[in-house]
C-alpha positions in Angstrom: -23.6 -78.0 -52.6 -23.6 -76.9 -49.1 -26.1 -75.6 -47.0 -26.0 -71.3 -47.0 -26.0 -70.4 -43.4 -26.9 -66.2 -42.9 -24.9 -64.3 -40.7 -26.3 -62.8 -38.0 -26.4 -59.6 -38.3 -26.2 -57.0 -35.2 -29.4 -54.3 -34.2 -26.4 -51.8 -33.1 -25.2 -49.1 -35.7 -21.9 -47.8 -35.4 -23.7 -44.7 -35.9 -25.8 -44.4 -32.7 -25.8 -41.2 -30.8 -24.3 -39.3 -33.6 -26.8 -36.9 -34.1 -27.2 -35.5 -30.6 -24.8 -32.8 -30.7 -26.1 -31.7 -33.7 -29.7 -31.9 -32.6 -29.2 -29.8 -29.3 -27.1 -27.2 -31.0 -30.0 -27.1 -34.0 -32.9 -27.1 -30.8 -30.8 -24.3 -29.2 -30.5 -21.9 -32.2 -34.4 -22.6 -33.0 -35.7 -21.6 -29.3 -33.0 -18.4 -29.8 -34.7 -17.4 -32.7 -37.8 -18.0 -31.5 -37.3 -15.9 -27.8 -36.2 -13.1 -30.5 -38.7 -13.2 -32.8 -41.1 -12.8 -30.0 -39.0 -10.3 -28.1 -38.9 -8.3 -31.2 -42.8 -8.4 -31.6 -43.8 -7.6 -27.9 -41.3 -4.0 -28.8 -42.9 -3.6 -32.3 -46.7 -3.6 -30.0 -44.8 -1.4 -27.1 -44.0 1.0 -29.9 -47.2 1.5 -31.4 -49.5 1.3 -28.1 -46.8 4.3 -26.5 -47.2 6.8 -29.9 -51.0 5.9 -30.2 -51.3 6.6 -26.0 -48.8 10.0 -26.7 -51.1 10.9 -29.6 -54.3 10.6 -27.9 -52.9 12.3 -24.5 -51.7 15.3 -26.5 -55.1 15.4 -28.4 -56.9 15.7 -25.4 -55.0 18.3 -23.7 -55.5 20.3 -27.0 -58.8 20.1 -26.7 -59.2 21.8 -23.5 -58.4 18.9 -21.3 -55.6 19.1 -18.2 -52.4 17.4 -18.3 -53.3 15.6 -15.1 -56.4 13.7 -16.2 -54.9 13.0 -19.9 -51.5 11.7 -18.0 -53.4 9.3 -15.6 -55.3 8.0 -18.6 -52.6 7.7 -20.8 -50.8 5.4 -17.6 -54.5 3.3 -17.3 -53.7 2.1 -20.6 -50.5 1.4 -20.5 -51.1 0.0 -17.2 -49.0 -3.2 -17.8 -45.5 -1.5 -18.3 -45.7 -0.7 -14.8 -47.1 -3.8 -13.3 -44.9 -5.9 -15.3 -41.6 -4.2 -14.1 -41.4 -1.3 -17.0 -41.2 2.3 -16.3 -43.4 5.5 -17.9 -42.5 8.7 -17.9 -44.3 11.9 -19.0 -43.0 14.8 -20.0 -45.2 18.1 -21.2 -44.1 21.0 -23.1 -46.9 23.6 -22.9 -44.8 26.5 -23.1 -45.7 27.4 -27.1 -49.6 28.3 -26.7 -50.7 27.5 -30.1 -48.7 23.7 -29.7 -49.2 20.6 -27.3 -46.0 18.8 -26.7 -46.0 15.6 -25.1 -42.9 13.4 -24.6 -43.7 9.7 -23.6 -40.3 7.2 -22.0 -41.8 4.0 -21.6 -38.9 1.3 -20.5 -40.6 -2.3 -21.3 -40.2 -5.5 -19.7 -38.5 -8.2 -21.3 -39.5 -11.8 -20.9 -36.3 -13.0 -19.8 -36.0 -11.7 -16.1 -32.7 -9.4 -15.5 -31.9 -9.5 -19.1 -32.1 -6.5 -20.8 -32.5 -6.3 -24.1 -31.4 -2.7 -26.6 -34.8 -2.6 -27.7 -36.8 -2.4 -24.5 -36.6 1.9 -24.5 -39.3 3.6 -26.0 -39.3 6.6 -26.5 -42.1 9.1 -28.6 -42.2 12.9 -29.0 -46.1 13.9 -30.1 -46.8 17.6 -31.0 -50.8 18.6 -31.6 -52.0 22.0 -32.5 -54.6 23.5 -30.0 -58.2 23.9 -31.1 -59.7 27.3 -30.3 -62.6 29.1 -31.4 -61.7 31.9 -33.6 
């Protein structure tokens, strides 16, 4: 009987490199996700820490404080907006004298620079009955 010889047999796939393509498209659609999941988070905080800082503004001013020193508190807290690129703006409506009306526009950044995102505007109206002594 003759001797069996093995064939050698090659280290190289046919296949190699194959899954690249589908690897960087599967990479890219994770780290999209992932920037949106975290987009959308950073609004859902935005949201709540503008109506809690409207709230608390209007309270104050019903309460027999002044528009001036609830306004520049309200901006102390929400400090970052501004120094991160957003934009606040305050807007009272005192003209009822039983009712304190305070509209907050906060425009947040994004973490992408120059992209914008539908989101990012922010915008609460708060109204608070004034306290008085009867």
């Amino acid at each position: 009987m003759p001797a069996r010889t093995s064939r050698a047999t090659s280290t190289r796939s046919g296949d190699a490199g194959t899954g690249l393509i589908g690897s960087l498209v599967g990479v890219t659609v994770f780290l999209v996700v992932l920037l949106f999941g975290a987009q959308l988070a950073l609004n859902l905080y935005a949201t709540s820490a503008v109506t809690g800082v409207a709230f608390d503004a209007a309270r104050e001013v019903a309460t027999a404080g002044t528009t001036e020193h609830a306004e520049a508190q309200a901006r102390s807290v929400l400090a970052r907006f501004e120094s991160d690129g957003g934009h606040l703006d305050f807007s009272w409506d005192l003209s009822d004298p039983d009712v304190v009306a305070i509209t907050v526009r906060a425009e947040r950044p994004s973490l992408l620079p120059r992209v914008s995102f539908p989101f990012q505007h922010v915008e609460r109206t708060v109204r608070v009955r004034r306290e008085r002594l009867r």
